[in-house]
DSSP file (Angstrom, degrees, kcal/mol; ACC not computed):
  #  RESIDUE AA STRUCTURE BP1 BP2  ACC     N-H-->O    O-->H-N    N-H-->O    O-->H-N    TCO  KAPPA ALPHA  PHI   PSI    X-CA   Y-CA   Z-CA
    1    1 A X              0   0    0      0, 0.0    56,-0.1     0, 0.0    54,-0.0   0.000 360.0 360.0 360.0 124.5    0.0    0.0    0.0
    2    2 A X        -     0   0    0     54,-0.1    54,-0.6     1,-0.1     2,-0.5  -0.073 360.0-121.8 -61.6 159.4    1.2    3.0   -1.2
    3    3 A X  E     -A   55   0A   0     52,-0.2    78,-2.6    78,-0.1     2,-0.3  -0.941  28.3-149.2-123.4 134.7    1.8    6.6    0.9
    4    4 A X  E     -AB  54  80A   0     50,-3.1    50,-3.3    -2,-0.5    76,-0.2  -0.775  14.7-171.8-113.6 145.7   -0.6    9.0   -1.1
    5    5 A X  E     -     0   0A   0     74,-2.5    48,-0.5     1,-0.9     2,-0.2   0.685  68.6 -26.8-101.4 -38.3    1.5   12.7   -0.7
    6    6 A X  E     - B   0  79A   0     73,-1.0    73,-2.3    45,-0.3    -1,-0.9  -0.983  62.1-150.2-167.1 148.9   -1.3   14.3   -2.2
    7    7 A X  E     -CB  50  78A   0     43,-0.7    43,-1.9    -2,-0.2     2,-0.3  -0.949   5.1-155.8-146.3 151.2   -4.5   14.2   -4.7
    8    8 A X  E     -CB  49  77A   0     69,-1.1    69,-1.9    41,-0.3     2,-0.3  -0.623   3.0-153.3-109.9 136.1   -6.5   16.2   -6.9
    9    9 A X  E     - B   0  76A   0     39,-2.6     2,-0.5    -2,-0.3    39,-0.4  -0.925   5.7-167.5-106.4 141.9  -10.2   16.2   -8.4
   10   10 A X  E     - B   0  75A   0     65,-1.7    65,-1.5    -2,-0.3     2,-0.3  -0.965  19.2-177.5-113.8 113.9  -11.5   17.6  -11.5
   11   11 A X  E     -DB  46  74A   0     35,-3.1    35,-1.8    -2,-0.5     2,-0.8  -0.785  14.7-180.0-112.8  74.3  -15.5   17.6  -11.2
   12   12 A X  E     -DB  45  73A   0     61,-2.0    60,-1.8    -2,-0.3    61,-0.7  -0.606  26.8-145.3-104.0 129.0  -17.5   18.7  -14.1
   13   13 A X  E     - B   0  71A   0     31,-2.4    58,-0.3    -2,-0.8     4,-0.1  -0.460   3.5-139.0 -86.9 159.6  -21.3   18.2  -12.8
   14   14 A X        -     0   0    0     56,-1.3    29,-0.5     2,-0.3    30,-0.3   0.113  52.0 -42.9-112.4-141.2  -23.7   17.4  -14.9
   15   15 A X  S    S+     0   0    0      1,-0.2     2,-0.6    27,-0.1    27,-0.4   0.802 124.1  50.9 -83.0  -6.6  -27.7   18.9  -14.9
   16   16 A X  S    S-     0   0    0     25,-0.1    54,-1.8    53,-0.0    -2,-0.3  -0.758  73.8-176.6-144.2 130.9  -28.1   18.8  -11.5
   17   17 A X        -     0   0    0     -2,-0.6     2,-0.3    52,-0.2    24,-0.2  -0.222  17.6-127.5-101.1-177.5  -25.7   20.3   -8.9
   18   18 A X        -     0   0    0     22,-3.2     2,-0.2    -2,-0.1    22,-0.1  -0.838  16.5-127.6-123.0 156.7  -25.3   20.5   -5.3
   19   19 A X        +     0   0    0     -2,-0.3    20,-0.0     2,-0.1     0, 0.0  -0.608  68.8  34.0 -99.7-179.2  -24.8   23.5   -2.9
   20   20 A X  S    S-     0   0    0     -2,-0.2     2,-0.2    44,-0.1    20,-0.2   0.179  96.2 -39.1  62.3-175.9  -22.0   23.6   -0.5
   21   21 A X        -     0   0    0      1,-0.1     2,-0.7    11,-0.0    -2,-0.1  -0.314  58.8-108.1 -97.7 171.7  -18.6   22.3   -0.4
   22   22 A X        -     0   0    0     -2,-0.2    11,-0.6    -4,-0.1     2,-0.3  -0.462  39.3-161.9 -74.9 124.1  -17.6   19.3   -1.7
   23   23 A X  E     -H   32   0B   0     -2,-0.7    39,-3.9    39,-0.5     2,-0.2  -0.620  10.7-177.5-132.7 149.0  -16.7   16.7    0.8
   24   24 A X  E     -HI  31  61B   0      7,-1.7     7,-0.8    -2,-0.3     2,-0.3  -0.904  24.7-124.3-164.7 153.0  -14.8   13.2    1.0
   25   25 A X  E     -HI  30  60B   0     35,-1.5    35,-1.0     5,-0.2     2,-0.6  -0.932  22.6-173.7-104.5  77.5  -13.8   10.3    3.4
   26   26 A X  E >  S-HI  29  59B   0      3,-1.0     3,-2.0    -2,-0.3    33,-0.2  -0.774  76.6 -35.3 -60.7 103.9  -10.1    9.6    3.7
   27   27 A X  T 3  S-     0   0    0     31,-2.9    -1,-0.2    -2,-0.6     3,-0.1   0.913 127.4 -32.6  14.5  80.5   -9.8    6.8    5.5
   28   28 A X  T 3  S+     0   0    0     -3,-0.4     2,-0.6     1,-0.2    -1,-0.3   0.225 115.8  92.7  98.0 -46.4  -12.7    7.2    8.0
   29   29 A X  E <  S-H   26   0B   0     -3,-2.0     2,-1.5     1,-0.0    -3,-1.0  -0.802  72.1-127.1-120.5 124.2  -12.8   10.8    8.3
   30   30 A X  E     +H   25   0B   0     -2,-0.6    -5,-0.2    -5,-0.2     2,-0.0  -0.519  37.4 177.7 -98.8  90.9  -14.9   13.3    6.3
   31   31 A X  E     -H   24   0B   0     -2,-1.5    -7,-1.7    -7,-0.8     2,-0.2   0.035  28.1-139.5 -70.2 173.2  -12.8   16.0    4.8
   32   32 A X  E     -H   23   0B   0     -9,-0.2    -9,-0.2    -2,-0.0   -11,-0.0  -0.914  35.7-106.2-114.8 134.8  -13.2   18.9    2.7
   33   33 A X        -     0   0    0    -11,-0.6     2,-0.2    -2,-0.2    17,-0.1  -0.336  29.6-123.6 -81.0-175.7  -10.4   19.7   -0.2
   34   34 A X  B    S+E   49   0A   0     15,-1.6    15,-1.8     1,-0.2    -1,-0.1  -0.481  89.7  16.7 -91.8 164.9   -7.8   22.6    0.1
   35   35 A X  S    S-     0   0    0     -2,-0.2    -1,-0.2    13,-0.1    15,-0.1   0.472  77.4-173.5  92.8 -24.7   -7.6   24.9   -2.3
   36   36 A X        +     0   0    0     -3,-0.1     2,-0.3    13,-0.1    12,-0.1   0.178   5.5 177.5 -64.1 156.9  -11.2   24.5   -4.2
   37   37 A X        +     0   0    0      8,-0.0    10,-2.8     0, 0.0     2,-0.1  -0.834  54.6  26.6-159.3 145.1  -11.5   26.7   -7.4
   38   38 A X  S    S-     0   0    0     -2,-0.3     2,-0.3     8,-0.2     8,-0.2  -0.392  85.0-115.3  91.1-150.3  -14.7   26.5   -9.7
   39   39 A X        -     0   0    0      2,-0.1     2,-0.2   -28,-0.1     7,-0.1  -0.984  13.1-105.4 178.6 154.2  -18.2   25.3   -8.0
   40   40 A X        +     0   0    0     -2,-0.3   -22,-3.2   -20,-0.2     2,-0.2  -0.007  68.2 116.5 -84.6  26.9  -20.8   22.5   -8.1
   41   41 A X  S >  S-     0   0    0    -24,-0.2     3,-0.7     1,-0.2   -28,-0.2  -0.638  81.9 -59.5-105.4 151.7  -23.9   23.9   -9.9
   42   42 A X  T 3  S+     0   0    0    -27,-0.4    -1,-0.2     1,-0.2   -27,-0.1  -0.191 121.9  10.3 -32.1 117.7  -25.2   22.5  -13.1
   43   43 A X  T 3  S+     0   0    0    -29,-0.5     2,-0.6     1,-0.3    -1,-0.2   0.188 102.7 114.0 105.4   0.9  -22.6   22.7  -15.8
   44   44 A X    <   -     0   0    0     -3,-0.7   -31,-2.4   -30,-0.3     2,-0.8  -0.468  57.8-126.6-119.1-174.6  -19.8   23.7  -13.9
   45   45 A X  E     -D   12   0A   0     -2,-0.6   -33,-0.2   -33,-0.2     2,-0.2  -0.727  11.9-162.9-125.4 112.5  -16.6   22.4  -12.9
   46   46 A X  E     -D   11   0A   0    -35,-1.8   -35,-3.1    -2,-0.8     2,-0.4  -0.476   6.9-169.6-106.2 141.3  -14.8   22.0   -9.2
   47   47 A X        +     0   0    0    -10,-2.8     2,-0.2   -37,-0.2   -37,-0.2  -0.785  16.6 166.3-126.2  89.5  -10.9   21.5   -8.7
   48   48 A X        -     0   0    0    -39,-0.4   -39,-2.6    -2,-0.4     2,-0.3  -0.781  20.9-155.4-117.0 174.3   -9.7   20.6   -5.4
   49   49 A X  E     -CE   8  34A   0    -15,-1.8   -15,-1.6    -2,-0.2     2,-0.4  -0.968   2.2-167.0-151.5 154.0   -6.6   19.3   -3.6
   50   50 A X  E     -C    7   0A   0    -43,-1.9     2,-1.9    -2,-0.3   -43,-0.7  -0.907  15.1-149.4-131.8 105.0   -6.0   17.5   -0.6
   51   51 A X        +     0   0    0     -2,-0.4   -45,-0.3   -45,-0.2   -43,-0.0  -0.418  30.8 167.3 -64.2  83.9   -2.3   17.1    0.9
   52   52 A X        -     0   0    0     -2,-1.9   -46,-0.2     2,-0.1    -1,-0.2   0.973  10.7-178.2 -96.1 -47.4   -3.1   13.7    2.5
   53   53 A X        +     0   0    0    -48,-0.5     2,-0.3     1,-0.2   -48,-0.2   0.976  56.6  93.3  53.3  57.5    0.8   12.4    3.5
   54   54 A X  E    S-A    4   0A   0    -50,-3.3   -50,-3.1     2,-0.0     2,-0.5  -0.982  91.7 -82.8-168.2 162.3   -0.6    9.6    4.6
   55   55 A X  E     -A    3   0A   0     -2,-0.3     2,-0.8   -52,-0.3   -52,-0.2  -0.570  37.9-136.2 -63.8 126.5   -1.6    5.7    3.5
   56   56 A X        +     0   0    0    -54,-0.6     3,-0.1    -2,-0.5   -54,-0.1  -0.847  38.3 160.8-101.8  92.2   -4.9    5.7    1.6
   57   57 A X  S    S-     0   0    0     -2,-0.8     2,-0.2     1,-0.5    -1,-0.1   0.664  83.8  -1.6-100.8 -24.8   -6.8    2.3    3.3
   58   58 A X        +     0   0    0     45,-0.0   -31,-2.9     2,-0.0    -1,-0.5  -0.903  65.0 179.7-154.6 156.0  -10.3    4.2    1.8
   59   59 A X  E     +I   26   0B   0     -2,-0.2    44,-1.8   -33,-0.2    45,-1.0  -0.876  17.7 169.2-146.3 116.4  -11.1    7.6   -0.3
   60   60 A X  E     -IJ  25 102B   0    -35,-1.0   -35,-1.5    42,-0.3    42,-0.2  -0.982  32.3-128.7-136.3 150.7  -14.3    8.2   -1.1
   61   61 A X  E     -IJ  24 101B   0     40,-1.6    40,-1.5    -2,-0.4     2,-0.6  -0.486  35.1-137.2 -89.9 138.5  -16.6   11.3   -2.6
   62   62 A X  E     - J   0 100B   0    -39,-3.9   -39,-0.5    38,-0.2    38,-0.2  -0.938   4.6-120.0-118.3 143.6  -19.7   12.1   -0.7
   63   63 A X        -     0   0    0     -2,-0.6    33,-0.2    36,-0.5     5,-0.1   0.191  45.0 -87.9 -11.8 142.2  -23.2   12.8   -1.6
   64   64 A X        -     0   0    0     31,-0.7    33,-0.3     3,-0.2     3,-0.1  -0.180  36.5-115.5 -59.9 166.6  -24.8   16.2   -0.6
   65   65 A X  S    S+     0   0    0      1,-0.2     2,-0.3    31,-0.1    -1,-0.1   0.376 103.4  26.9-106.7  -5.2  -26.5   15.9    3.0
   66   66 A X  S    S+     0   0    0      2,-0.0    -1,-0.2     1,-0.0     2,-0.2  -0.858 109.6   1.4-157.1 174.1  -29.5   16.5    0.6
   67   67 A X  S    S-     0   0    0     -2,-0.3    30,-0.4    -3,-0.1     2,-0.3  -0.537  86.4 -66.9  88.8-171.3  -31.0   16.3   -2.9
   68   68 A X        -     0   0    0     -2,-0.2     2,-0.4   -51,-0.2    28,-0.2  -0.736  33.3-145.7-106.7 160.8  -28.9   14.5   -5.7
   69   69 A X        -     0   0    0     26,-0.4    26,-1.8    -2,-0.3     2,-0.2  -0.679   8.9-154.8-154.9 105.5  -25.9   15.3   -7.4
   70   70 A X  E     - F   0  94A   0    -54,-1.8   -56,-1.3    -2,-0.4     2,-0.3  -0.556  11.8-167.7 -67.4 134.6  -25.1   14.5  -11.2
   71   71 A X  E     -BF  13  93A   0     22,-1.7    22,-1.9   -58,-0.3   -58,-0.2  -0.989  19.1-176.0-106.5 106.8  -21.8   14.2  -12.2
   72   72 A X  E    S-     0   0A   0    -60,-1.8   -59,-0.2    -2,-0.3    20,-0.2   0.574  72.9  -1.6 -61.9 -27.7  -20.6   14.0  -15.5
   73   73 A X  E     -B   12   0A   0    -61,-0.7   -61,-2.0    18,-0.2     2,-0.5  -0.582  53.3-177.8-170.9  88.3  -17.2   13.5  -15.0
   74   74 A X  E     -BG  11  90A   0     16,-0.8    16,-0.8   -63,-0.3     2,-0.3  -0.914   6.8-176.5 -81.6  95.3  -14.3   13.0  -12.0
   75   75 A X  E     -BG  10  89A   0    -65,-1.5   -65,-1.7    -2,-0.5     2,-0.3  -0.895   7.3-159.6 -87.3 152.2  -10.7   12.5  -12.3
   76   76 A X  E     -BG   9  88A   0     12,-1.5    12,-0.7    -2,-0.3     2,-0.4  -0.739   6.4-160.6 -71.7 129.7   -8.3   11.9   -9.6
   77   77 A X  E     -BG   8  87A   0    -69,-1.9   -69,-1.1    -2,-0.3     2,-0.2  -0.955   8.9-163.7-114.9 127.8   -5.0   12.4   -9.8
   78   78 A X  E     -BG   7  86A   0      8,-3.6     8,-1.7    -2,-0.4     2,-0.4  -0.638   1.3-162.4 -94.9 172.6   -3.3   10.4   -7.1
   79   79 A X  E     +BG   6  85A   0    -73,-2.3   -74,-2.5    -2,-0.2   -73,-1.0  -0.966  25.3 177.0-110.2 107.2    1.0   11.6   -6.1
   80   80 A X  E >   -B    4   0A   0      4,-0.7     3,-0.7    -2,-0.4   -76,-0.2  -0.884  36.2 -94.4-121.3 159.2    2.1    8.8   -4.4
   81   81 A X  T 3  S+     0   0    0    -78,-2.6    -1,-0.1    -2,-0.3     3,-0.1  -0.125 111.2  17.2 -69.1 152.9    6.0    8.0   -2.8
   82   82 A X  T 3  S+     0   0    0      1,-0.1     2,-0.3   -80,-0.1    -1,-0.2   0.879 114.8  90.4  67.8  32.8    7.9    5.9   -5.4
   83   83 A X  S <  S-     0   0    0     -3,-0.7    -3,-0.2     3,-0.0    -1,-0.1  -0.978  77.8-110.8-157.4 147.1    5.7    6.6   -8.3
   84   84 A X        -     0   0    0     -2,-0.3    -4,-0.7     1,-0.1     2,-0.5   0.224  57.0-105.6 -12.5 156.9    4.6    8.5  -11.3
   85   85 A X  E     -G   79   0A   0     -6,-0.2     2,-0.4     2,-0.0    -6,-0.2  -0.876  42.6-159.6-109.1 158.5    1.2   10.2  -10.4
   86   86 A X  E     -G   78   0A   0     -8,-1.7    -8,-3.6    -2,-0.5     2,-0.5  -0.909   4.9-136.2-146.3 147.8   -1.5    8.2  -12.1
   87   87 A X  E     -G   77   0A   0     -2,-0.4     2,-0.4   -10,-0.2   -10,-0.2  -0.887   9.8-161.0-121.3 113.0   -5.1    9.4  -12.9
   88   88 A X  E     -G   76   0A   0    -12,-0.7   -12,-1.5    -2,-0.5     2,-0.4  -0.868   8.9-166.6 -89.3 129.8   -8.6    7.6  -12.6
   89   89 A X  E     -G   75   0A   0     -2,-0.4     2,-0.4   -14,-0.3   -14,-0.2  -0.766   8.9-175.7-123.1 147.8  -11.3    8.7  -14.3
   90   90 A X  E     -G   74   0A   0    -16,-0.8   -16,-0.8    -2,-0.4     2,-0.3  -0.987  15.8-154.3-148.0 161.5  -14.9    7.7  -13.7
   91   91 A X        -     0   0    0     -2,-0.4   -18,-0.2   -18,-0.2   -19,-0.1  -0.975  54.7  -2.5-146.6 127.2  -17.7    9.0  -16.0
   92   92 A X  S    S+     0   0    0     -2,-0.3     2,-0.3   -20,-0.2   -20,-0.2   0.984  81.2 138.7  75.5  66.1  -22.0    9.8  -15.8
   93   93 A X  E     -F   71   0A   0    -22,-1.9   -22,-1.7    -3,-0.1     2,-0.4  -0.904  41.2-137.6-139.2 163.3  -22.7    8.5  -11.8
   94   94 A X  E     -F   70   0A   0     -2,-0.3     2,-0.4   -24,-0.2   -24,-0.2  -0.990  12.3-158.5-147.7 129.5  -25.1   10.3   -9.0
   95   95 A X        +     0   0    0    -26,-1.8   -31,-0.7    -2,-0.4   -26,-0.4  -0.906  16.7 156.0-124.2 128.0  -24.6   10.8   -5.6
   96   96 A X  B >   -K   99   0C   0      3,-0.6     3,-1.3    -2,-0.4   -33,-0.3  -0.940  58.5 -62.9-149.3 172.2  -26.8   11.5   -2.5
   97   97 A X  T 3  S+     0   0    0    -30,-0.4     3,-0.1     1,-0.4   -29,-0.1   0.543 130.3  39.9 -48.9 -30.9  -27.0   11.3    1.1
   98   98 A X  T 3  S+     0   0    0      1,-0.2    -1,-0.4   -36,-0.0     2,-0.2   0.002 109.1  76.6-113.8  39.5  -26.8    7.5    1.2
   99   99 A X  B <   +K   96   0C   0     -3,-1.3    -3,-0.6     2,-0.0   -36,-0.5  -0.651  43.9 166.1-156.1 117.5  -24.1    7.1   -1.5
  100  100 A X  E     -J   62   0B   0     -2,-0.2     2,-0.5   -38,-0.2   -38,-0.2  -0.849  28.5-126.1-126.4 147.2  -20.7    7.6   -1.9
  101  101 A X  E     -J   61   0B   0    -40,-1.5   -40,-1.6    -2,-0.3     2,-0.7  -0.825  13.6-141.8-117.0  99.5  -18.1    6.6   -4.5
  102  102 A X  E     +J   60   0B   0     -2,-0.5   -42,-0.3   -42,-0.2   -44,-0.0  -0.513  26.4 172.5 -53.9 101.7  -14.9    4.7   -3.5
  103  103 A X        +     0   0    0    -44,-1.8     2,-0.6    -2,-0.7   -43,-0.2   0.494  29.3 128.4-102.4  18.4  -12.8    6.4   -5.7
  104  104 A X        +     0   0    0    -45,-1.0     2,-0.3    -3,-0.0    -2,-0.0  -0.586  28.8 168.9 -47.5 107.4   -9.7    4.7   -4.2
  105  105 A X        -     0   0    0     -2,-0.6     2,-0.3   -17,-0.0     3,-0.1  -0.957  28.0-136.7-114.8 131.4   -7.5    3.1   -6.8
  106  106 A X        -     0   0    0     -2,-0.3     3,-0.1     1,-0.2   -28,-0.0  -0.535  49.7 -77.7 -69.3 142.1   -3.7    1.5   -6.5
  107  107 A X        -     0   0    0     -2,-0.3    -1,-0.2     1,-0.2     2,-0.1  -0.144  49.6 -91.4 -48.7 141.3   -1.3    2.5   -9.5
  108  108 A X        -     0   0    0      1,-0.1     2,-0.2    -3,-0.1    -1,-0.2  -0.211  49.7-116.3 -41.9 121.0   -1.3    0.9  -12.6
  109  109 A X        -     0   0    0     -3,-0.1    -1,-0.1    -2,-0.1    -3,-0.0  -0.635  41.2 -96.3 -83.4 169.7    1.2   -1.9  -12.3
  110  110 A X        -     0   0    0     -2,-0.2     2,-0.4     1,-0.1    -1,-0.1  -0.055  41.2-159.7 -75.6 177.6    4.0   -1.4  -14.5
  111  111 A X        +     0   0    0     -3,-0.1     2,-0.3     2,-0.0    -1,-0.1  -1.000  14.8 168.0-148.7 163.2    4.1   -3.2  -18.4
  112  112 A X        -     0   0    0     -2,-0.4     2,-0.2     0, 0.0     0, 0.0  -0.977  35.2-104.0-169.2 149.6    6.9   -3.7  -20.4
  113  113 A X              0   0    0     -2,-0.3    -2,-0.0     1,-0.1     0, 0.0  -0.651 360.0 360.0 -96.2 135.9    7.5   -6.0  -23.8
  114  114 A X              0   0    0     -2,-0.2    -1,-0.1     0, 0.0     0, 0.0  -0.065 360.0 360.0-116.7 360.0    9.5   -9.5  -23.6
């Protein structure tokens, strides 16, 4: 398991947004990012980052405390020690009060031609 330094979101909502700020679970504990630029309303697009310096055992995006919230589009980019930073992308999903997205992913293992 990898020591995540730091990760990033890119969020472009889809026709229906949420108010307030955008919120996530890092292992257990329900953060906010640092940083945030852009905003969560239909059509627009939120950018945060979260300095985690720490082992990533779960990371997940949470649902508004109400109503729904379409999403068109999240990537991650995680920075983790000893590695390249790698990006997950996840596409068309909806989140509300009882649902949240593990978006925790491990690095690509490497590939290479024999």
């Amino acid at each position: 398991m990898p020591r995540v330094n730091s990760f990033e979101v890119e969020i472009t909502t889809g026709a229906q947004g949420m108010p307030g700020p955008v919120k996530f679970d890092f292992n257990g504990h329900t953060m906010e990012f640092q940083q945030p630029e852009g905003g969560t309303a239909a059509g627009e697009k939120f950018r945060g980052v979260f300095p985690a310096r720490s082992f990533a055992h779960s990371v997940a995006l949470v649902g508004p405390p109400e109503g729904k919230w379409k999403i068109d589009e999240l990537r991650i980019t995680y920075h983790c020690d000893n590695s390249e930073p790698y990006a997950v992308t996840f596409t068309d999903f909806e989140l509300d009060d009882s649902v949240a997205l593990d978006i925790w992913r491990p690095a690509p293992l490497p590939t290479f031609d024999v």
